[in-house]
C-alpha positions as CSV (number, residue, x, y, z in Angstrom):
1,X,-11.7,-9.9,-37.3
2,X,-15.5,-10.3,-36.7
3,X,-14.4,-13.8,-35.1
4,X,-12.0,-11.6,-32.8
5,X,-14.7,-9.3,-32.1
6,X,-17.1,-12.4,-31.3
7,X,-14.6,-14.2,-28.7
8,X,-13.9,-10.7,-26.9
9,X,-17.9,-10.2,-26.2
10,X,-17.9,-14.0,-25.5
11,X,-15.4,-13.6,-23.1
12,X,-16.5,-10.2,-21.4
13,X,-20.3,-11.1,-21.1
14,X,-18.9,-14.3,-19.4
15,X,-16.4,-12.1,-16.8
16,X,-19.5,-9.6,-16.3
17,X,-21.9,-12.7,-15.3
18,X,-19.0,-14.1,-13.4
19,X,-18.7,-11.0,-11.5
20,X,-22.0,-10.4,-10.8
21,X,-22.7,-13.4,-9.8
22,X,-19.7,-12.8,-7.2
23,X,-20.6,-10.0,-6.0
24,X,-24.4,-10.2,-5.1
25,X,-25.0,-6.7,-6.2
26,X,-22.2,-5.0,-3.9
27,X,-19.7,-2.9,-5.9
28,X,-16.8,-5.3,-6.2
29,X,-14.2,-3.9,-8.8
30,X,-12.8,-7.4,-10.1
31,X,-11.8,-6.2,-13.3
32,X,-9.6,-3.5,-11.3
33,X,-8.3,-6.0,-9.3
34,X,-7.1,-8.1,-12.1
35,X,-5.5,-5.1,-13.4
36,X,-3.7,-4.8,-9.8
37,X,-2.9,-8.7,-9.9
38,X,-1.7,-8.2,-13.6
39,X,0.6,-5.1,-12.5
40,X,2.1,-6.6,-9.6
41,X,3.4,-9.5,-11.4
42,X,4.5,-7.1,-14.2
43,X,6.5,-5.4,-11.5
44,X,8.0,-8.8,-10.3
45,X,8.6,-10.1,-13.7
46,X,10.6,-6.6,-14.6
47,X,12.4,-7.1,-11.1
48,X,13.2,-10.9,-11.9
49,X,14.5,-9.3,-15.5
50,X,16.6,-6.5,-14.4
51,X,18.2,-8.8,-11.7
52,X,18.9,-11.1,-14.4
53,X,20.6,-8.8,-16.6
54,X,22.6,-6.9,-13.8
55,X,24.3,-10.1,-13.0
56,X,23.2,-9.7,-9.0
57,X,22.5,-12.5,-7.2
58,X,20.0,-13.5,-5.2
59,X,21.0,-14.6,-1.5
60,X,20.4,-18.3,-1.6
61,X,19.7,-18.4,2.3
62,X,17.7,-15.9,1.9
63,X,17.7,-12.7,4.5
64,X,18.6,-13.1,7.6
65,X,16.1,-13.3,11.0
66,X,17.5,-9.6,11.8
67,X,17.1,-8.6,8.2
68,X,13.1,-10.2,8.1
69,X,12.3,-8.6,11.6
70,X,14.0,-5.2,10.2
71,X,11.7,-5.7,7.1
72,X,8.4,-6.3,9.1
73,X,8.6,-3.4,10.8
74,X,9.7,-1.0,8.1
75,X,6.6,-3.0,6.0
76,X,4.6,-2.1,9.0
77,X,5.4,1.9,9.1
78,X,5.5,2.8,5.6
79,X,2.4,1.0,4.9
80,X,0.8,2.9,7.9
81,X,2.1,5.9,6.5
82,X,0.9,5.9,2.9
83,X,-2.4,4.3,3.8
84,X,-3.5,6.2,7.0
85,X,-1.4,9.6,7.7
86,X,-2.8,13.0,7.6
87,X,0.7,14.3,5.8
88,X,0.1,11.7,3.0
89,X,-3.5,12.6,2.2
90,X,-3.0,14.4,-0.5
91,X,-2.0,11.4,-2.7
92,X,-4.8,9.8,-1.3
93,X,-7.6,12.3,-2.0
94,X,-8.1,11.4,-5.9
95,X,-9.3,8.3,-4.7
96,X,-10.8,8.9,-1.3
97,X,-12.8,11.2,0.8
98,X,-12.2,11.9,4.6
99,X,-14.4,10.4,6.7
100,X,-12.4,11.5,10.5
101,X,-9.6,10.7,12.5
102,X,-9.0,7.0,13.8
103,X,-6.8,7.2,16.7
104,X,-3.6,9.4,17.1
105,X,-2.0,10.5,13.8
106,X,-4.2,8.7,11.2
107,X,-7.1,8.8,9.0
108,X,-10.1,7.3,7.9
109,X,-11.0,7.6,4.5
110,X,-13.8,6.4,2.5
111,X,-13.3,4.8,-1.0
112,X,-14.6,7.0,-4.0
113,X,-15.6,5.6,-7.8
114,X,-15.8,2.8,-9.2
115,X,-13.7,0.5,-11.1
116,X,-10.1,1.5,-11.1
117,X,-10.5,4.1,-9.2
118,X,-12.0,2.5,-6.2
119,X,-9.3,-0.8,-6.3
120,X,-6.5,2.1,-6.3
121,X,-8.8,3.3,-3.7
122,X,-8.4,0.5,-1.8
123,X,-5.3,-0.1,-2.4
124,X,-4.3,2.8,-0.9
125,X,-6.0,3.5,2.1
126,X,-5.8,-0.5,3.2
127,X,-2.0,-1.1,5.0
128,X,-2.6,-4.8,4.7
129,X,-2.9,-4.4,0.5
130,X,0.0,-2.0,0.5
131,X,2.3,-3.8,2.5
132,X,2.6,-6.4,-0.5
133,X,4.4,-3.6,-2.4
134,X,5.8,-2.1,0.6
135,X,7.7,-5.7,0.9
136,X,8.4,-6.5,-2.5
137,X,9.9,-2.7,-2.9
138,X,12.0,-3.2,0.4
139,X,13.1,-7.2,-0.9
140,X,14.2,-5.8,-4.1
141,X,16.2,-2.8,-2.5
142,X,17.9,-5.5,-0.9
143,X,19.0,-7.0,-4.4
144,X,19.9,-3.7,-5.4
145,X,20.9,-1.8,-2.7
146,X,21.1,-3.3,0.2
147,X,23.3,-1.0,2.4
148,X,20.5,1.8,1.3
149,X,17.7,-0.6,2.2
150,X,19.4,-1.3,5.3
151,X,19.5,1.9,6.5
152,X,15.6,3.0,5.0
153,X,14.7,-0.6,7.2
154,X,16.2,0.8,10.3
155,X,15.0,4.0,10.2
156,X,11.4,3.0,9.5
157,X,11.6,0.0,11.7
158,X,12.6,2.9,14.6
159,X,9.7,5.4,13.7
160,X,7.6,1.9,13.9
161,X,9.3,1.9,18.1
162,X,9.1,5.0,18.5
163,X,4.9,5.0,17.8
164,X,4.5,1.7,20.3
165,X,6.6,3.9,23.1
166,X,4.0,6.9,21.9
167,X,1.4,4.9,22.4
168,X,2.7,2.9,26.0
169,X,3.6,7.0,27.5
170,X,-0.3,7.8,26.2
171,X,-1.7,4.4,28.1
172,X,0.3,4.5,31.0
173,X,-0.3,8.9,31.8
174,X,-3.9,8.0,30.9
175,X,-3.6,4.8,33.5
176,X,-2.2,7.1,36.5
177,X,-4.5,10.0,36.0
């Protein structure tokens, strides 16, 4: 046991100094991160496993160039949505704090804590990081699902249209004002 105990300090003094020296003394969560690497590929492995034992099968070509650009945009939206709407702040707010608006219909929000509670922090107010689950939940619905993922795709993928038309009406009365 005290050789157990010996390795483990070994092993976390060398991650701390690792870290540190990584970071140049700016709060960079690593550890947290790990954790986030570590559950993400828990959550493909169990995806890879219940696909497996369901017996589905995974489309060898893959999904089609309508299916990909359906998936982009849906990515797109609901990663904009959890990250940066007002009406999803609330989930946010353990690990943020509101910092103003930025643009039409979203947030800014600063990243609160330390450790795992600023990389879910980050994780959740940054659409680029969420999109990676956004996508990997939306490629596994269409394992599972797909006519349910389908339609989820197309209505996000619209709501995605619908903001760039929002946004060409706002440039264009702004442009002949």
């Amino acid at each position: 046991m005290t050789d157990q105990m010996t390795m483990s300090r070994k092993v976390a003094g060398s991650v701390r100094r690792i870290g540190s020296g990584y970071s140049a003394g700016a709060d960079r969560p690593l550890g947290g991160y790990v954790t986030t690497m570590g559950a993400y590929s828990a959550v493909l492995g169990a995806l890879a496993g219940a696909v497996r034992i369901s017996g589905r099968e995974i489309p060898s070509d893959g999904l089609s160039p309508y299916e990909v650009l359906l998936a982009a945009a849906a990515t797109h939206k609901i990663s904009r949505l959890i990250t940066k709407d007002p009406v999803t702040s609330p989930l946010r707010a353990p690990f943020t704090s509101y910092d103003g608006t930025a643009g039409p219909a979203e947030l800014t929000e600063e990243v609160r804590g330390h450790g795992a509670r600023k990389t879910v922090g980050e994780l959740v107010t940054c659409p680029f990081c969420a999109s990676v689950w956004v996508g990997t939940g939306l490629t596994a619905g269409m394992i599972f699902m797909p006519k349910v993922t389908r339609l989820v795709m197309s209505a996000f993928s619209a709501l995605a249209g619908a903001d760039m038309l929002q946004f060409a009406h706002a440039w264009l009365v702004k442009e002949t004002s």
